[in-house]
C-alpha positions in Angstrom: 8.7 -10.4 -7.4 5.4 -11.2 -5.4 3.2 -14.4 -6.1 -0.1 -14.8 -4.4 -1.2 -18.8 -5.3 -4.8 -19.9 -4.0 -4.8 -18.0 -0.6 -7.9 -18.0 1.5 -8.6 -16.4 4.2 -11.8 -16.4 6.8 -12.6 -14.8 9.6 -14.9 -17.2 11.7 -18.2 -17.8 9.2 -16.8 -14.9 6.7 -15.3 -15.7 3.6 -12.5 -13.0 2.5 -10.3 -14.5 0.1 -11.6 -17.7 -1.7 -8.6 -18.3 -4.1 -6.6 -15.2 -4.7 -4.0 -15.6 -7.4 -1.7 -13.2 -8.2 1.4 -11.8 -9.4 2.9 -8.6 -9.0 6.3 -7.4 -11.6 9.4 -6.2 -9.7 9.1 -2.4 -9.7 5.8 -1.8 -10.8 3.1 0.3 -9.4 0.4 -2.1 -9.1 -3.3 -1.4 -7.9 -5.6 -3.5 -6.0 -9.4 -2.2 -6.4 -12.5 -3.4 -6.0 -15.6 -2.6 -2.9 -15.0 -1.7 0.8 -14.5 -5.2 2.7 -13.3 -7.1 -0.5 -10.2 -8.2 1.3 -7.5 -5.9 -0.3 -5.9 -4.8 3.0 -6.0 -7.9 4.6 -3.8 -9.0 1.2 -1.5 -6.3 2.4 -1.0 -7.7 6.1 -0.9 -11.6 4.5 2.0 -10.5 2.3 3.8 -9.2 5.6 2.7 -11.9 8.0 0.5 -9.8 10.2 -2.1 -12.7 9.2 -1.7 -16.1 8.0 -3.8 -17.9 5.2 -5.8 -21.0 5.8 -4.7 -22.2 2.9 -2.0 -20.8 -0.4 1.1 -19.3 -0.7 2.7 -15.9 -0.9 6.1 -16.1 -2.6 8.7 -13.1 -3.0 11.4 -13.2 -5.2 10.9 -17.0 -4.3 10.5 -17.4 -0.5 7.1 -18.7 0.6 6.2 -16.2 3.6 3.4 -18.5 4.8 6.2 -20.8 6.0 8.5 -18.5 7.9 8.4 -17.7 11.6 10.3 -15.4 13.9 13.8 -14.1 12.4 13.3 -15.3 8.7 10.1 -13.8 9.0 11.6 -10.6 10.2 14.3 -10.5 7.3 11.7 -10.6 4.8 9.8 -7.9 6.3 12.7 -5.7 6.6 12.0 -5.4 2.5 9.1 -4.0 3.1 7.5 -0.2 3.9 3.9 0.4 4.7 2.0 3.6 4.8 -1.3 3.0 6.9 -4.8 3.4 5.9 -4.8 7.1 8.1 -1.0 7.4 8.4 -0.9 6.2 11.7 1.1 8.5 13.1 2.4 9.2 16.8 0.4 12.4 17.9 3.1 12.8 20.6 6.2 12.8 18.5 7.2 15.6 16.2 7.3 15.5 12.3 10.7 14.7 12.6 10.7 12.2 15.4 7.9 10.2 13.5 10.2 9.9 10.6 13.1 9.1 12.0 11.0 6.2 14.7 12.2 3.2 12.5 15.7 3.9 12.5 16.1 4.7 15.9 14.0 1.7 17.3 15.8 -1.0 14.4 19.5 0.1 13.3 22.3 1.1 15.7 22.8 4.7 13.1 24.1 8.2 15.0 21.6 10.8 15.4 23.8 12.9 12.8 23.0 10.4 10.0 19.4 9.7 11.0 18.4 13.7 11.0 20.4 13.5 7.9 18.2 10.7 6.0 15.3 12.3 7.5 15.9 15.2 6.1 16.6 13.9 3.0 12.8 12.3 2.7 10.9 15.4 4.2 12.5 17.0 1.3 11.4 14.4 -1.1 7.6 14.6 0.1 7.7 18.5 0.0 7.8 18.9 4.2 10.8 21.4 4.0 11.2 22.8 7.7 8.2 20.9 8.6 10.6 19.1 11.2 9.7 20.5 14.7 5.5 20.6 13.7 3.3 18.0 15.4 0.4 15.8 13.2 -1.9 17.9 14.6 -0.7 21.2 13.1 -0.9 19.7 9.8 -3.3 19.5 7.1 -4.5 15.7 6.3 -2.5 15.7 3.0 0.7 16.7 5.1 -0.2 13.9 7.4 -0.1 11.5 4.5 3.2 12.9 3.1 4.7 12.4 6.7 3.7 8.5 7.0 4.9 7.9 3.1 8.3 9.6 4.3 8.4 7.6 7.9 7.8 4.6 5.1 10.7 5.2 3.3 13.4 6.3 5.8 14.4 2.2 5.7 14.6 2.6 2.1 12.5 -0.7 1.4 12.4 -2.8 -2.3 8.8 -3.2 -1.9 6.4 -0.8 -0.6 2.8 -1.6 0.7 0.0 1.6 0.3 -3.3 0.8 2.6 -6.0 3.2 1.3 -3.3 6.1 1.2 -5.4 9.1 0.3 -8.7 7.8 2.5 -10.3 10.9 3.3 -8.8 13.8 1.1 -10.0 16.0 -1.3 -9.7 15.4 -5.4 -7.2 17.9 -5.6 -4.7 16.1 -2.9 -5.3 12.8 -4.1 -4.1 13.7 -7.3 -0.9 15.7 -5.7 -0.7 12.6 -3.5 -0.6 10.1 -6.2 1.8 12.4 -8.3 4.0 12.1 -5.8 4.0 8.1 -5.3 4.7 8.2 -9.1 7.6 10.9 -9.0 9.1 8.9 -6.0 8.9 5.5 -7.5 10.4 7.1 -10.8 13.7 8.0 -8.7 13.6 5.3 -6.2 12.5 2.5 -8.0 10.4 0.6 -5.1 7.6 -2.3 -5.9 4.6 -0.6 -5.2 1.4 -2.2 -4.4 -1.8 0.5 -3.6 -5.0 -0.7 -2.4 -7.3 1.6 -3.4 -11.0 2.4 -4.6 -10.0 5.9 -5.6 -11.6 5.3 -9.1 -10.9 7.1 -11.8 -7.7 8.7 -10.0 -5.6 5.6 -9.2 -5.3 4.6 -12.8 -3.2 7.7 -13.6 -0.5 5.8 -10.8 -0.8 2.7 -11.7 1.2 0.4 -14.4 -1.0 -2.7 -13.7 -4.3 -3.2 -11.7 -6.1 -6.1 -10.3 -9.7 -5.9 -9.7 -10.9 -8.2 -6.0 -14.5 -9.5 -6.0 -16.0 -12.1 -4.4 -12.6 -13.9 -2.5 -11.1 -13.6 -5.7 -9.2 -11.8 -8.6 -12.1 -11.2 -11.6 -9.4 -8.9 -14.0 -6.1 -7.8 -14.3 -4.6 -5.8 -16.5 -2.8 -2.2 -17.5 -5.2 0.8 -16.7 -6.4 1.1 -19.6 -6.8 -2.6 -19.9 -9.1 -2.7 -16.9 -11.1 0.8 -18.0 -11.6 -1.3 -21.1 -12.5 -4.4 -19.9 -16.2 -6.5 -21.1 -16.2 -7.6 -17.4 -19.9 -6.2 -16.4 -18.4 -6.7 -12.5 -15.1 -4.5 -13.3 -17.6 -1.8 -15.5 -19.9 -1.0 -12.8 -17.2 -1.2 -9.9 -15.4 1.8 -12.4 -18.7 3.7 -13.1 -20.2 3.4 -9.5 -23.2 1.9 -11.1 -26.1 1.1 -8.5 -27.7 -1.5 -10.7 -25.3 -4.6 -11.7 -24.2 -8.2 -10.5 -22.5 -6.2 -7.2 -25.2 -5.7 -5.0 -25.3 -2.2 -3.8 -25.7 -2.6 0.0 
C-alpha cells in the first residue's frame, strides 16, 4: 500500500534521511525503530505532506504524494489518522468534544450521528462515560486512548502512530499496545508505529523496519529483526552502550 523510494530529507546542514526505501503491506502493523532523531517521525509527516523530500517518492496504493498539491493532496490525506507523539489534545474541549473535533470541522454530519460515532469509539478504547471529563482529569494512558479514538472517528484505511505510549509506564504500554492490536484485528487499518519502545513493540507489530544513519539497515517480522546478525539492529534491541552507534 505504501512505497517509500530513495527519499532524503535535510534540514539546513543536517542529514535525516539519506535514501529511505521502503514498503509497508496493506493492513499490517508495521514498526519503525531505531534512536531518538533517526528521522522516523519526520517519515510520518513526509508520508502526509506536512514535509516534502528533496529528493524520492512516497507512493500509496500508487499515487506519488510528493507530486500532489492543494485538493489532491487533501484527498489522499483524508485516508489517513494520526495519533500525536503526546496526544495533542485540546485542554479546553471535553473528552467528547475532542473526539468528535474532526467531524464537526470536515463533514456536514448531525450532532445526533456524531455523539453517536463518538460514542461508538470511546467504547472501543475503554472511555465508557468518560464523555463530559476534560484531559486534565485524566490519567496519561486515558489521554492516549482519547487521541487514538479522536484518530479514528474518520474511520481512516491507514493510520499513522507518532511515539504513541512516550512517557507511560510498562504496564500501560502493554495495555496500550493491546489495544492497537485488538482494534486493528476488528477494524482492519494499515498501521505504521514509530516507536523505540523495545522489547514491547514487537508483541504489536507484524513487520519492523529498523532507521539508522538516513536509512533502512533491516527489515523484517519481529522475530526476524530480534534475530537479526546486524551488530547495529543487536545493540539498538539490547541498549548496548558499546557498539557501531555511538552512545551520545
Amino acid at each position: 500500500m505504501i512505497r517509500f523510494h530513495n527519499l532524503h530529507k535535510s534540514f539546513g546542514s543536517q542529514h535525516v534521511l539519506s535514501g529511505v526505501n521502503l514498503e509497508i503491506a496493506a493492513g499490517s502493523i508495521s514498526a519503525i525503530i531505531g534512536r531518538s532523531g533517526a528521522g522516523k517521525s519526520c517519515l510520518l509527516k513526509l508520508i502526509i505532506g506536512l514535509l516534502r523530500p528533496e529528493q524520492g517518492e512516497i507512493w500509496v496504493d500508487g499515487i506519488d504524494v510528493c507530486s500532489l498539491r492543494g485538493r489532491a493532496l487533501n484527498e489522499v490525506r483524508s485516508r489517513f489518522g494520526m495519533l500525536f507523539q503526546g496526544g495533542a489534545l485540546f485542554d479546553s474541549l471535553s473528552v467528547y468534544d475532542n473526539v468528535a473535533f474532526p467531524l464537526r470541522e470536515k463533514t456536514r454530519l448531525n450532532e445526533t450521528t456524531i455523539r453517536a460515532k463518538v460514542h461508538e469509539r470511546l467504547v472501543q478504547v475503554g472511555l465508557t462515560g468518560a464523555d463530559d471529563k476534560f484531559p486534565s482529569e485524566l490519567s496519561g494512558g486515558m489521554r492516549k486512548r482519547v487521541a487514538l479514538a479522536r484518530a479514528l472517528i474518520s474511520e481512516p484505511e491507514i493510520l499513522l502512530f507518532d511515539e504513541p505510549t512516550t512517557g507511560l509506564d510498562p504496564i500501560r504500554v502493554n495495555a496500550i499496545h493491546q489495544l492497537i492490536h485488538d482494534l486493528h484485528a476488528t477494524l482492519r487499518f494499515t498501521a505504521i508505529i514509530v516507536s523505540h519502545e523495545i522489547p514491547e513493540i514487537f508483541s504489536v507489530a507484524t513487520h519492523v523496519a529498523m532507521l539508522h544513519a538516513g536509512r533502512i539497515v533491516a527489515t523484517g517480522t519481529a522475530d526476524e529483526i530480534q534475530a537479526s546478525p546486524n551488530p547495529v539492529v543487536q545493540q539498538f534491541i539490547q541498549g548496548r552502550s558499546e557498539g557501531p552507534i555511538e552512545a551520545n
